[in-house]
mmCIF file as gemmi writes it, N, C-alpha and C atoms, coordinates in Angstrom:
data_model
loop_
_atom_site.group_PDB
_atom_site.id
_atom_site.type_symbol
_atom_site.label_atom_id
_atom_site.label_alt_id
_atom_site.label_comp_id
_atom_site.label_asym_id
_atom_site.label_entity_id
_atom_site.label_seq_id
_atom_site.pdbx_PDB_ins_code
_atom_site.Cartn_x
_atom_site.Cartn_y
_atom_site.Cartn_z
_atom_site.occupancy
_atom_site.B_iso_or_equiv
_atom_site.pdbx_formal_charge
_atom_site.auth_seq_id
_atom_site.auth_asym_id
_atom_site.pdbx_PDB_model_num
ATOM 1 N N . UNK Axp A 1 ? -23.461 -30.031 18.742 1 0 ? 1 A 1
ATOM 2 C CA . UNK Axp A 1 ? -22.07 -30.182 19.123 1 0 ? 1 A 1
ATOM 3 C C . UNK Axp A 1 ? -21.202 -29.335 18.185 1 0 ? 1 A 1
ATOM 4 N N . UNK Axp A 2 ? -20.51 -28.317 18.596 1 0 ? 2 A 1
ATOM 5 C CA . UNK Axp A 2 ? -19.737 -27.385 17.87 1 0 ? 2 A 1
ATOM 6 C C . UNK Axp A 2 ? -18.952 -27.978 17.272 1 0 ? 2 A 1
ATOM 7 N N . UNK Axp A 3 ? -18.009 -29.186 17.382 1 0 ? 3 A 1
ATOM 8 C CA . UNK Axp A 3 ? -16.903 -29.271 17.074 1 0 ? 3 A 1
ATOM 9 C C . UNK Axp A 3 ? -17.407 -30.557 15.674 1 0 ? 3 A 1
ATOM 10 N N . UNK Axp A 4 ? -18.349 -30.831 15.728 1 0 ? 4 A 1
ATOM 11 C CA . UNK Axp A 4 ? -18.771 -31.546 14.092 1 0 ? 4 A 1
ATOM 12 C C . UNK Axp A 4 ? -19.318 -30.755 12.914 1 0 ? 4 A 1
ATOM 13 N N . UNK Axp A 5 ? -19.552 -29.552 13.409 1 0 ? 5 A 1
ATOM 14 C CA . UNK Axp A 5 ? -20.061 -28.292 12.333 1 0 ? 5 A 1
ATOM 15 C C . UNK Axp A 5 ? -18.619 -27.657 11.368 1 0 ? 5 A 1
ATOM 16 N N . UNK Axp A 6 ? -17.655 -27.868 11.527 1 0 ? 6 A 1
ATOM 17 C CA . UNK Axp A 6 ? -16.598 -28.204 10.196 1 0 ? 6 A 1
ATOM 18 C C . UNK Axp A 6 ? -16.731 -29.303 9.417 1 0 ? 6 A 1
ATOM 19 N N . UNK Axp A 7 ? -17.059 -30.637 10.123 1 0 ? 7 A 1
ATOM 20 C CA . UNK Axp A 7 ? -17.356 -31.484 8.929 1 0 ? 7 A 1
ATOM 21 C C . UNK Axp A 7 ? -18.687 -31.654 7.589 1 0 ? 7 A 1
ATOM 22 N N . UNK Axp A 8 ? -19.749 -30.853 8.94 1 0 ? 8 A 1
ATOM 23 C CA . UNK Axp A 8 ? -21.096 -30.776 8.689 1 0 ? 8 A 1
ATOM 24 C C . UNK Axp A 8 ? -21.102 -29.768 7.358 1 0 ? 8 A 1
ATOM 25 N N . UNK Axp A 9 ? -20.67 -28.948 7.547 1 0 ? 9 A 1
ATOM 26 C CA . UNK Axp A 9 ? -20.52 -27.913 6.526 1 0 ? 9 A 1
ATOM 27 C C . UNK Axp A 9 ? -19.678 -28.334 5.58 1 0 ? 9 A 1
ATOM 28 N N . UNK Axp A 10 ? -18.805 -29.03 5.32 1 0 ? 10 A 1
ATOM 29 C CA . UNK Axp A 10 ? -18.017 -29.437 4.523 1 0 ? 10 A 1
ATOM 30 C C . UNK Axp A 10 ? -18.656 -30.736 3.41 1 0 ? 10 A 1
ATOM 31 N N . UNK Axp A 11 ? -19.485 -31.401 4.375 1 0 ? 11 A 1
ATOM 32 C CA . UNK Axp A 11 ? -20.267 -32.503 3.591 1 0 ? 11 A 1
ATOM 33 C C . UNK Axp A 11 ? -21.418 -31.978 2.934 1 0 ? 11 A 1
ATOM 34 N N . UNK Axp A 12 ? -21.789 -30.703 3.553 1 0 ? 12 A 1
ATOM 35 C CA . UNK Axp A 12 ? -23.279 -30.46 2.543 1 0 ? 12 A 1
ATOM 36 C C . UNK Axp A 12 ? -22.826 -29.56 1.385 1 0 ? 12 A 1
ATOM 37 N N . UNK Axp A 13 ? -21.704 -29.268 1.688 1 0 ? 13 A 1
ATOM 38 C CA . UNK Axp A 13 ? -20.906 -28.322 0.13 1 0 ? 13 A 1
ATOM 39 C C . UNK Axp A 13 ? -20.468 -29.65 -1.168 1 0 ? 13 A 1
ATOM 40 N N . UNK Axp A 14 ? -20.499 -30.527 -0.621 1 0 ? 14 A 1
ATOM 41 C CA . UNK Axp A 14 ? -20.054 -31.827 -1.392 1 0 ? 14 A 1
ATOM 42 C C . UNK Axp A 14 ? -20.948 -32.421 -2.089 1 0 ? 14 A 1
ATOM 43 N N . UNK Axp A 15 ? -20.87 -33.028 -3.014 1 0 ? 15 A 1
ATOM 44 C CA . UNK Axp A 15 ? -20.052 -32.859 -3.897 1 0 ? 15 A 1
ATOM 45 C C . UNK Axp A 15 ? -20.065 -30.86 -5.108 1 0 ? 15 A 1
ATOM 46 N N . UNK Axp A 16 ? -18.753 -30.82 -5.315 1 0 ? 16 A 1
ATOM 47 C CA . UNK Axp A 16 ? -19.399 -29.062 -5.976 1 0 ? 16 A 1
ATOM 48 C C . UNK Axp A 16 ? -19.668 -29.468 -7.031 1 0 ? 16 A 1
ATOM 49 N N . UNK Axp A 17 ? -20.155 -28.167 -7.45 1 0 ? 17 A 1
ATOM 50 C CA . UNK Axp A 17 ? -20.386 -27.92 -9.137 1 0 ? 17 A 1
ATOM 51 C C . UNK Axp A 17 ? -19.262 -28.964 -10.01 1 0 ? 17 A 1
ATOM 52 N N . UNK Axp A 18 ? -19.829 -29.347 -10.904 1 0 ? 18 A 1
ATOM 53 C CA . UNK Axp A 18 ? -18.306 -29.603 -11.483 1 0 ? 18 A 1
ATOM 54 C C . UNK Axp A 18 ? -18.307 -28.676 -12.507 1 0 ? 18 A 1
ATOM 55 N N . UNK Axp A 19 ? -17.003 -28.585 -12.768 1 0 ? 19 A 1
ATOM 56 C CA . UNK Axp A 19 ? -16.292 -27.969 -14.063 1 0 ? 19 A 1
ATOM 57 C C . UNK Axp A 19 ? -15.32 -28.52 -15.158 1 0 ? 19 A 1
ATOM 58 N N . UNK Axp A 20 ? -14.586 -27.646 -15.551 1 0 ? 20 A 1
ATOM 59 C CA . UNK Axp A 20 ? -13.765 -28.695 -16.593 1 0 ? 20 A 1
ATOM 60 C C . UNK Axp A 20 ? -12.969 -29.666 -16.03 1 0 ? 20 A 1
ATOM 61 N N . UNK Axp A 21 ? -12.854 -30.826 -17.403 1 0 ? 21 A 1
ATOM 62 C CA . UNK Axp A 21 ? -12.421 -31.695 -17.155 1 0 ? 21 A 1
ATOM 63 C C . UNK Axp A 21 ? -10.856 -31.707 -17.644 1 0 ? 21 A 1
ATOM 64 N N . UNK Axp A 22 ? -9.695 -32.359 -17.305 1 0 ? 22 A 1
ATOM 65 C CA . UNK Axp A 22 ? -8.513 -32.337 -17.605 1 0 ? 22 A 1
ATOM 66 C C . UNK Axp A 22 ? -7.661 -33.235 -17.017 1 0 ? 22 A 1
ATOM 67 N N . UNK Axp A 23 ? -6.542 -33.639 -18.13 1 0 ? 23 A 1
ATOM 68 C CA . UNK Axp A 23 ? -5.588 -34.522 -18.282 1 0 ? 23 A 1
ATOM 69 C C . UNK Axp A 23 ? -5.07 -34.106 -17.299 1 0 ? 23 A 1
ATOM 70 N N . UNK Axp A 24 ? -4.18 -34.694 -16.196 1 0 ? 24 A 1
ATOM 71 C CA . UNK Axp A 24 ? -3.368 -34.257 -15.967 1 0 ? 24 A 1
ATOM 72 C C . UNK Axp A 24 ? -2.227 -35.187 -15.504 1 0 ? 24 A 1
ATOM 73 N N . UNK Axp A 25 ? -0.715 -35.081 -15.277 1 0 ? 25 A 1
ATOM 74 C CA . UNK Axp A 25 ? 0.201 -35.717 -14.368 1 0 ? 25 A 1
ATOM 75 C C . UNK Axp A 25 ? -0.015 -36.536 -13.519 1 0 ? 25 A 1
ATOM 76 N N . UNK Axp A 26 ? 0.508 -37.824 -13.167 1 0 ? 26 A 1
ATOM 77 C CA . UNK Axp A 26 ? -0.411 -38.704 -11.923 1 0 ? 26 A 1
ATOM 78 C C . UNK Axp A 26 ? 0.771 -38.142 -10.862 1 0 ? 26 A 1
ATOM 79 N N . UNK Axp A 27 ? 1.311 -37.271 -10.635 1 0 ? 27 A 1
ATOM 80 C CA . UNK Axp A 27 ? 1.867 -36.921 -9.549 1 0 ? 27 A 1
ATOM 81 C C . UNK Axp A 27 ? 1.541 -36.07 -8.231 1 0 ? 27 A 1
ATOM 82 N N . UNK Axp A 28 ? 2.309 -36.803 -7.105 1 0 ? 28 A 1
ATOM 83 C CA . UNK Axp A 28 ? 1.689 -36.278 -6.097 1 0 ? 28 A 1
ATOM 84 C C . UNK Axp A 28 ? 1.524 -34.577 -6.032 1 0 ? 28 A 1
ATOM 85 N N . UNK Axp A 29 ? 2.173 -34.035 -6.406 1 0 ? 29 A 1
ATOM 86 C CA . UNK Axp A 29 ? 2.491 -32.493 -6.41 1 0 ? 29 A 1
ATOM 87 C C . UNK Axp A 29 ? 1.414 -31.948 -6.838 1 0 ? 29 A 1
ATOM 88 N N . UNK Axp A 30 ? 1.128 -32.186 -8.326 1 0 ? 30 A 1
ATOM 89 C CA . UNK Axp A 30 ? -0.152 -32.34 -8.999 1 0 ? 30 A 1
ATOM 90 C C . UNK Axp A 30 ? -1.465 -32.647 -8.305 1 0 ? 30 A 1
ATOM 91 N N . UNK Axp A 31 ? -1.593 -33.851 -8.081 1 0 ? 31 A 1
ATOM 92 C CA . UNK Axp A 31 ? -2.606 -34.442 -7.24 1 0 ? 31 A 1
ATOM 93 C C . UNK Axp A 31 ? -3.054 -33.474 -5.969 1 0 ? 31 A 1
ATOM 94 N N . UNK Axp A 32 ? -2.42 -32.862 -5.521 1 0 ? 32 A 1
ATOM 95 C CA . UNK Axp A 32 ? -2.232 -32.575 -4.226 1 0 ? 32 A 1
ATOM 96 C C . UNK Axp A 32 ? -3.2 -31.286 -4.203 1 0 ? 32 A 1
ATOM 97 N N . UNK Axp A 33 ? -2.276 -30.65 -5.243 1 0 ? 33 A 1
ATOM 98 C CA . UNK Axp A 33 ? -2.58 -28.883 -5.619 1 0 ? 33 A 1
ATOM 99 C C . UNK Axp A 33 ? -4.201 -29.372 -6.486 1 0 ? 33 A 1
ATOM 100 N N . UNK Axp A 34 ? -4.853 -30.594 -7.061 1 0 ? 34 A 1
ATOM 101 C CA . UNK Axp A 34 ? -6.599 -30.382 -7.215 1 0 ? 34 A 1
ATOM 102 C C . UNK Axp A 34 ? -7.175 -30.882 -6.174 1 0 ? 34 A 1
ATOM 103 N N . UNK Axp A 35 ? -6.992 -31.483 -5.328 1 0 ? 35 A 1
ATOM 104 C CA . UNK Axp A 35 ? -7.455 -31.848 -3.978 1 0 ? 35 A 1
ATOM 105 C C . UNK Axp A 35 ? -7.291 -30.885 -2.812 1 0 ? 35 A 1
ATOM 106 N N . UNK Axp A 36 ? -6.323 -29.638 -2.927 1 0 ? 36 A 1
ATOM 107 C CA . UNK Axp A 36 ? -6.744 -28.754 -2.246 1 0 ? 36 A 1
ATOM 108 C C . UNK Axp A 36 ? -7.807 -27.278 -3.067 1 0 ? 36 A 1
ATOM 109 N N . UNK Axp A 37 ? -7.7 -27.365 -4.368 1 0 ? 37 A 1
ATOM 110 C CA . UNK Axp A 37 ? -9.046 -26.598 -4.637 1 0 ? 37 A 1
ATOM 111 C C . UNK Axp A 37 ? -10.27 -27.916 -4.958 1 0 ? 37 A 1
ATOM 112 N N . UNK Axp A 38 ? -10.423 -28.917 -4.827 1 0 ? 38 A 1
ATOM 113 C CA . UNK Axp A 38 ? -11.761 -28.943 -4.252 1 0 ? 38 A 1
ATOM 114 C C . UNK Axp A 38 ? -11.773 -30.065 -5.297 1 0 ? 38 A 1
ATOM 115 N N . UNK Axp A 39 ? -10.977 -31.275 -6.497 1 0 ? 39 A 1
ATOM 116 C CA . UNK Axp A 39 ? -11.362 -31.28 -7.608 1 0 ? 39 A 1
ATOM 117 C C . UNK Axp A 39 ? -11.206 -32.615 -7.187 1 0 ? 39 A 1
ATOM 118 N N . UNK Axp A 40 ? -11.359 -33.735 -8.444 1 0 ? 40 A 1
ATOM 119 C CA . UNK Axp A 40 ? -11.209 -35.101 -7.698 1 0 ? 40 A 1
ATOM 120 C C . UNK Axp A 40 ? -11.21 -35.818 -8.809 1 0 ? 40 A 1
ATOM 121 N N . UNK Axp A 41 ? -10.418 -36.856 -8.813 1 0 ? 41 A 1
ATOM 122 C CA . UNK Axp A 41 ? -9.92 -37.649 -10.179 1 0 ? 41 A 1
ATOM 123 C C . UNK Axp A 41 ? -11.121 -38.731 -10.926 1 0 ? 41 A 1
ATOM 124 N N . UNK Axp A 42 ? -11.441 -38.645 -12.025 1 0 ? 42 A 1
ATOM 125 C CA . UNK Axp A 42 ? -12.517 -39.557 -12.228 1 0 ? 42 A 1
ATOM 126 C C . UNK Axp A 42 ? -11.785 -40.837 -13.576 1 0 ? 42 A 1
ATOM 127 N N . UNK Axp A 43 ? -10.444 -40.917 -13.509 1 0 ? 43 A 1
ATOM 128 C CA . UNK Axp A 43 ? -9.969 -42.063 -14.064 1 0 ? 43 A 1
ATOM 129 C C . UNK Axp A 43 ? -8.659 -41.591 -14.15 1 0 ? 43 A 1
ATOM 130 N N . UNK Axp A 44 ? -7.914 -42.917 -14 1 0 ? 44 A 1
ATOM 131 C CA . UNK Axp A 44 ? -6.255 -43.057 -14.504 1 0 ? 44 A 1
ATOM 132 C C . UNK Axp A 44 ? -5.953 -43.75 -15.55 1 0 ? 44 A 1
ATOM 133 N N . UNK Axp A 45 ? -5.205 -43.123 -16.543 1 0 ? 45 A 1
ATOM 134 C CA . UNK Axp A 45 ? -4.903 -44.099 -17.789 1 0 ? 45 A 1
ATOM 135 C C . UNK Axp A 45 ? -4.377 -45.212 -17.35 1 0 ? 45 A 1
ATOM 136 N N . UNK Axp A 46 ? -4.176 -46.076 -18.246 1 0 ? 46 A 1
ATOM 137 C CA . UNK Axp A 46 ? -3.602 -47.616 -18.371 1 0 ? 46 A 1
ATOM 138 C C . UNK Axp A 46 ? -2.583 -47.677 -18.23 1 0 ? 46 A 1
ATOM 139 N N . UNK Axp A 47 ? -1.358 -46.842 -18.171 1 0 ? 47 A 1
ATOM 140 C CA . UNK Axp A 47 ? 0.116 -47.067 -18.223 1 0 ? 47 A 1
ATOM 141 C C . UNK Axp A 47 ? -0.01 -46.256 -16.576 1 0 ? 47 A 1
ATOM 142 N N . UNK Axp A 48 ? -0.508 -45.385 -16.047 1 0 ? 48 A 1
ATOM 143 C CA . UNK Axp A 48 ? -0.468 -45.113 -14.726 1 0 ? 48 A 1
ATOM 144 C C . UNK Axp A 48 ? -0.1 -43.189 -14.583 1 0 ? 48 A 1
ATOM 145 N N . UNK Axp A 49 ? 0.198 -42.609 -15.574 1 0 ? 49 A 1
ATOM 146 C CA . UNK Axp A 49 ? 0.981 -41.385 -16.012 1 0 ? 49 A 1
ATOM 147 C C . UNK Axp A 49 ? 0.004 -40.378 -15.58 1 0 ? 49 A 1
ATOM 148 N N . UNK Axp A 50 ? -1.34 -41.13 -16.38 1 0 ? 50 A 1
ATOM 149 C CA . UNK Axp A 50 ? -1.758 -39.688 -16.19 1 0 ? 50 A 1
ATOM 150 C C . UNK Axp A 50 ? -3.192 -39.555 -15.596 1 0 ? 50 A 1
ATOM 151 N N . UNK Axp A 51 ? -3.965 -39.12 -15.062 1 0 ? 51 A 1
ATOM 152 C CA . UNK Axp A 51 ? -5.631 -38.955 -14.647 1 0 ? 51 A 1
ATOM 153 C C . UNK Axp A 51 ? -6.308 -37.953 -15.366 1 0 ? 51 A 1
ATOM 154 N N . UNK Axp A 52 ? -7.924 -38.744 -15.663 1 0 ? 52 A 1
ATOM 155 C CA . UNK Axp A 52 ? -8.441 -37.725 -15.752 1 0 ? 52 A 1
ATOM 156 C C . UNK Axp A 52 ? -9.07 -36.828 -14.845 1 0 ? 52 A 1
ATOM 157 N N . UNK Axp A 53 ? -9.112 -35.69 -14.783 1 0 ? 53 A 1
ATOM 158 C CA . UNK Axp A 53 ? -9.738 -34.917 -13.537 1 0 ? 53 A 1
ATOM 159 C C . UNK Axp A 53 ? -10.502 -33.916 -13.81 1 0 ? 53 A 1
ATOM 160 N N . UNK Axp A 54 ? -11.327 -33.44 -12.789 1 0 ? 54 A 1
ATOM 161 C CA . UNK Axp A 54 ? -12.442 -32.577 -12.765 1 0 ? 54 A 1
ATOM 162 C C . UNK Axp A 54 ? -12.053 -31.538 -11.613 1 0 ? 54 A 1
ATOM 163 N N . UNK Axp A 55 ? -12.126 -30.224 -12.007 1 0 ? 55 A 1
ATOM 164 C CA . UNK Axp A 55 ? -12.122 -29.19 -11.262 1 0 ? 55 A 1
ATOM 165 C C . UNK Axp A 55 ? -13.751 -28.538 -10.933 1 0 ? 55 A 1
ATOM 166 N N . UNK Axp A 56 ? -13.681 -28.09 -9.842 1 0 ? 56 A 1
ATOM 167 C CA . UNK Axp A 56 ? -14.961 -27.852 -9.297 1 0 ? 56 A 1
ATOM 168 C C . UNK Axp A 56 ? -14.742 -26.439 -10.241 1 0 ? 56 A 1
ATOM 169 N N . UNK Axp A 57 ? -16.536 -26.227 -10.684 1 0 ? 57 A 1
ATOM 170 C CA . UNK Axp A 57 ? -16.581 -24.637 -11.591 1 0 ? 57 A 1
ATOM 171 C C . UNK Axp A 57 ? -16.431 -23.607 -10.163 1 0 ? 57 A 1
């Protein structure tokens, strides 16, 4: 079925490489711009400010 071969391909690229790790802003703007290169948060501090995150290498 043609039209599941975007997801198909998308799930076997998953999870990427990882790369560095980094503090960053808990804001959406922020958030937004590592979730469109590929990266994904692996903790939020205790006061809510900030995440830690991982960028794909």
């Amino acid at each position: 079925m043609p039209w599941l071969t975007p997801g198909h391909t998308a799930r076997q690229a998953w999870p990427p490489v990882p790369g560095e790790t980094a503090d960053l802003p808990a804001r959406a703007d922020v958030l937004l711009r590592l979730g469109r290169v590929g990266g994904w948060v692996e903790s939020v501090a205790n006061d809510g400010k900030t995440v830690r995150a991982v960028r794909p290498a």
